[in-house]
N, C-alpha and C positions, 0 to 999 in steps of 0.2 A: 154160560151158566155155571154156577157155584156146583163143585163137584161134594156133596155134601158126604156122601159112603165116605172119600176119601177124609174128609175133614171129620167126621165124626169119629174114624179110626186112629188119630192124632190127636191134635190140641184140646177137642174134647172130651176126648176117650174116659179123662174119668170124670167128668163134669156131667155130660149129657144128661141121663138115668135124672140125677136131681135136679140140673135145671125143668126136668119135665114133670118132676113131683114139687116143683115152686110153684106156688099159686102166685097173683099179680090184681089189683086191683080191679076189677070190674069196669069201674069207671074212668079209669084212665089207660088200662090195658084188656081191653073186651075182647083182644083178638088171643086169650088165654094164658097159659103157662110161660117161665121167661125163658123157654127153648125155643118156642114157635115163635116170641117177639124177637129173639138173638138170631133168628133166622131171616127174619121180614129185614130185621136194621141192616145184616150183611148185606141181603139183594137190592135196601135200599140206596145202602153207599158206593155200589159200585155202578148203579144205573145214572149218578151225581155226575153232573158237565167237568163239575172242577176237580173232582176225584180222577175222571179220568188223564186230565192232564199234570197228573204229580208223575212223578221221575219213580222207575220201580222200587225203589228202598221206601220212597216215603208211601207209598202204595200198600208195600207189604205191611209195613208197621200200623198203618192207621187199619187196615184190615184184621189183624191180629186183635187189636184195642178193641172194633165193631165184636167181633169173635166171643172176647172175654170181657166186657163192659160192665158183664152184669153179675158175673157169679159169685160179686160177693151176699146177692140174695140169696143165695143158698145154706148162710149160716144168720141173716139178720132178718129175714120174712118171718114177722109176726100178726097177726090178728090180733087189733084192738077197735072198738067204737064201730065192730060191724063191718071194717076193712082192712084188708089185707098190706101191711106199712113194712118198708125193709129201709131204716133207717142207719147210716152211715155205709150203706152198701158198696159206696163206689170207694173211701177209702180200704175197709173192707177187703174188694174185691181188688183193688192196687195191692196189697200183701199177699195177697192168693197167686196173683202173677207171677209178684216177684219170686216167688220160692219157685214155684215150676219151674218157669223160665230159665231160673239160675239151675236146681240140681236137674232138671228132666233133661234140659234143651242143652246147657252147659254156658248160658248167657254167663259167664263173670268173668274175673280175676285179666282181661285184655280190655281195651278202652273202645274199641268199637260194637265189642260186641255188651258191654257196658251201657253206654249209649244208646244200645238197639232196643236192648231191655226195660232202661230207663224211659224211653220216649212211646211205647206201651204202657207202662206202669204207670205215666201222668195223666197222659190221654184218660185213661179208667177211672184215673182218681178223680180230676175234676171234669169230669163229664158232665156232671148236675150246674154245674155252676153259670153256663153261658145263658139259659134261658130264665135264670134268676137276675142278672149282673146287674140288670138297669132298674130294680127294684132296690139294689143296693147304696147305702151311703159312701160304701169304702169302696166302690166298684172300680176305680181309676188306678188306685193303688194297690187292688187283688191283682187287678190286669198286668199293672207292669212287674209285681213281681213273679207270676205266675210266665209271663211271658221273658223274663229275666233267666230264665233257665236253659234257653236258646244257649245263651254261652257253656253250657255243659252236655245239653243235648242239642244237636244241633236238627235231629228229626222232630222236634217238638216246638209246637207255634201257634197259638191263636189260633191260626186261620184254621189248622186243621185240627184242632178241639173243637170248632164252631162247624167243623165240616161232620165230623163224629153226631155231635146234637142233632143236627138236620137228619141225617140216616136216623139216630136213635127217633126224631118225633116221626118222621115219616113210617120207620118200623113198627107203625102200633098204629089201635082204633080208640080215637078217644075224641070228645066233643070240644074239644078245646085247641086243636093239632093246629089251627092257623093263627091264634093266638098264642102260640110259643114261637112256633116260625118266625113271627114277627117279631117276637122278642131277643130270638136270638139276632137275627137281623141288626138289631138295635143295638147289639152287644160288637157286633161286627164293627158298625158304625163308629162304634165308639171307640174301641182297639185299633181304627184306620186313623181318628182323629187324633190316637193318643199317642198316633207313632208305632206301637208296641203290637201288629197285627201279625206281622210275616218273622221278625224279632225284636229283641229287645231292644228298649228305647238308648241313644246313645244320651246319657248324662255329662256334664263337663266332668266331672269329678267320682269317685269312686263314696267321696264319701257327703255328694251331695246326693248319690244313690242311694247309700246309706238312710241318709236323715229321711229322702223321701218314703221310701219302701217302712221305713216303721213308724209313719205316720205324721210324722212334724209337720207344721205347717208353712211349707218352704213352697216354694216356685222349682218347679223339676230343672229350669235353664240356667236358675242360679248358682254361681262357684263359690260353693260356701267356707268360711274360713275353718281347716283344718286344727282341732286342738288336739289331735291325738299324739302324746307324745314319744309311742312305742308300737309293738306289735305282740299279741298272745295266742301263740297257736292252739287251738283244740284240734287233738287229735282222732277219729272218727273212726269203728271198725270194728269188725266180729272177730273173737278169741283167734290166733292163730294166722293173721290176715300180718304178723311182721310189723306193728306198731313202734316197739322197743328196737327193731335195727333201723328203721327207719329215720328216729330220731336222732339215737348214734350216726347214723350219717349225715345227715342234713342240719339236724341244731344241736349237736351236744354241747356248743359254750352256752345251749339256755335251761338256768335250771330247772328240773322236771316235778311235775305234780304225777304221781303214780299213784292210782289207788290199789295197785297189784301190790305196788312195795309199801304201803300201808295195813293193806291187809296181811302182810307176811309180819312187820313188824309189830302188828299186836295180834296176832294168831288170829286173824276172822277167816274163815273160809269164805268161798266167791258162793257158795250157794246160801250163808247167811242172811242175816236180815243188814244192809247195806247201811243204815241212816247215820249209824257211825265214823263212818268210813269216809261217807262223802261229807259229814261236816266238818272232820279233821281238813279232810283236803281245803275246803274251803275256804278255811282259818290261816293254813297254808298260804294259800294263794294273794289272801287280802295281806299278808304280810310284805310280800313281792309288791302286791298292787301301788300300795302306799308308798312304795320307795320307789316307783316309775321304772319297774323292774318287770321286763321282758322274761314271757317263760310260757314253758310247753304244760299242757294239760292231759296227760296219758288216760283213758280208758275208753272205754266201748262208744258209748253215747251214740245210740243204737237207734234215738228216737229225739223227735225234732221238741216235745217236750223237754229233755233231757238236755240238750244244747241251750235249746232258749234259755231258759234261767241260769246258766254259766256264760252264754253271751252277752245275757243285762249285768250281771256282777261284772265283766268286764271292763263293760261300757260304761258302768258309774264310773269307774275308775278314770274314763277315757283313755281306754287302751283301742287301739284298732286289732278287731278279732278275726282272724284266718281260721278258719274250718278245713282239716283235711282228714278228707275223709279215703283209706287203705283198700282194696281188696286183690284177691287172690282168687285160683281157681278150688272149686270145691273142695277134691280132694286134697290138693295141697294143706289149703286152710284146718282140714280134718289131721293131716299126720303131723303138720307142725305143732299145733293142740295137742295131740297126743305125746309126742316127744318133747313137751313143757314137765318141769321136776311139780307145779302146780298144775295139771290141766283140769279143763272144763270139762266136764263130765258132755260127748258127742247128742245127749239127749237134750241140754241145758242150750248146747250151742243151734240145734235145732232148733229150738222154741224162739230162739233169738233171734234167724232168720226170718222165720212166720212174724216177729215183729218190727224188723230191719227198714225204716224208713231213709233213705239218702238226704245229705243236706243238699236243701234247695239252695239255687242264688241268693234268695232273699233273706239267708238267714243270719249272714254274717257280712263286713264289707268285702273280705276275699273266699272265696270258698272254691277248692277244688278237690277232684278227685284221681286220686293216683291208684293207679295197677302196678302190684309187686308182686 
């Protein structure tokens, strides 16, 4: 049995109170509040055949994910049309993780406990998505890139985001519960046929994974001819995470785009209004592009909006783009920020945590993560 005294004295210590003042739909959550449902889904994933046969890390992890699934209803539970809707909850409630996790628990700045962090935080996020998938057009190519992340977490897979769903629908009272089951089933089905269930699918090519994952209409077995004639790193990380010695070590023969040293060189401060700054850069960069000139991309790019449209500029170019993404432990990150002749004001760097998404696999053709 679930020692709940014990758990409610931890991981939900400051959660609970409001998951038990979140209302939840009537009609698809009758059995109440989303504490008494986060309650049902835990006892329902561990009483799961296939839950119990996972290895105890992967255990503890998709158990933490049952735990925290939901809380990001606690800031997006609205009332409209008569019912109770908490829309974008599950990303949401993936940034709510991650900050705990990282300052409460001290998940960061080492690559395992990175990974620990991480393979929670996806679980959360897409949790909604398996018992939609086969209603989906793009469901093939969600799948593989969603299951493309296997190569950065390696606790994180299909199978048990699909094993998450099952707990979450069996966790609840609602008239529909055997018609999602089935759905996810289907979803199952479909991640077994596509390769991409337990990990990610092996492609011939990096960049015929590439083409596949944003869409083209290619054959996933096809070895497609490579036109990229270079490489452009973007560089990925919160204030203070070592970005700038990083590069000095590893690419300083490639010229750098800094928005740090563009804001220094026309006086913007980092709490201004940005639009400037990033179009110099960008003017910057297409100058490089054009001449088939390799080069590193320096700032935060904090958020997978943020990348994507610096990874499409690339990509017209046909450069092949590398994502690395830096981190460090808390406090570290905090005193070398502070000891910056520019730093970020510790409250600014905060708010940037609360919206700190990691680059996924699919975001780029190389993407990794490095601990400094």
């Amino acid at each position: 049995m679930t020692d709940w005294n014990y758990i409610e004295r931890t991981a939900l210590d400051r959660y609970e109170e409001q998951l038990r003042q979140t209302p939840q739909s009537p009609v698809f959550h009758a059995e109440g509040d989303a504490f008494v449902h986060t309650r049902m889904v835990c006892e329902s994933l561990v009483q799961l055949s296939e839950y119990q046969r996972l290895n105890e890390r992967q255990k503890h992890v998709l158990y933490v994910a049952a735990l925290l699934h939901d809380i990001g209803k606690i800031h997006t539970t609205k009332l409209g049309d008569g019912d109770w809707h908490s829309p974008h909850h599950a990303l949401t409630g993936s940034n709510m993780v991650r900050e705990m996790l990282w300052k409460d628990y001290g998940l960061c700045g080492h690559q395992e406990l990175t990974e620990i962090r991480e393979a929670v935080c996806l679980l959360v996020r897409y949790h909604s998505y398996p018992p939609v998938a086969i209603d989906r057009p793009n469901a093939r190519q969600k799948l593989h890139s969603m299951a493309a992340n296997s190569l950065l977490v390696p606790d994180f897979s299909i199978k048990l985001l699909c094993m998450l769903c099952k707990a979450d629908m069996l966790g609840r009272k609602c008239f529909d519960q055997k018609e999602i089951l089935a759905k996810i089933a289907l979803c199952e089905e479909l991640a077994i046929e596509e390769g991409c269930y337990e990990t990610c699918y092996s492609f011939p090519s990096k960049h015929t994974q590439r083409a596949f994952l944003t869409g083209r209409d290619v054959w996933k077995n096809q070895d497609l001819y490579d036109d990229c004639w270079g490489e452009v790193i973007l560089v990925s990380g919160l204030p203070g995470t070592g970005k700038d010695t990083w590069i000095k070590k590893n690419v300083s023969d490639f010229p750098m785009i800094s928005l740090d040293n563009i804001r220094r060189a026309n006086k913007i401060p980092p709490t201004a209004e940005q639009g400037k700054v990033a179009n110099m850069a960008r003017e910057q960069a297409k100058e490089y592009l054009r001449r088939h000139q390799p080069l590193v991309w320096n700032a935060t790019n904090i958020t997978a909006q943020m990348r994507e449209s610096l990874v499409s500029l690339f990509e017209t170019y046909h450069a092949c783009v590398r994502i690395v993404y830096l981190e460090t432990e808390w406090q570290c990150l905090l005193e070398r920020n502070s000891s910056r002749e520019e730093s970020v004001p510790q409250s600014v760097v905060e708010e940037m945590l609360g919206k700190l998404v990691l680059p996924e696999s699919y975001e780029a053709r190389n993407v990794e993560w490095v601990s400094v």
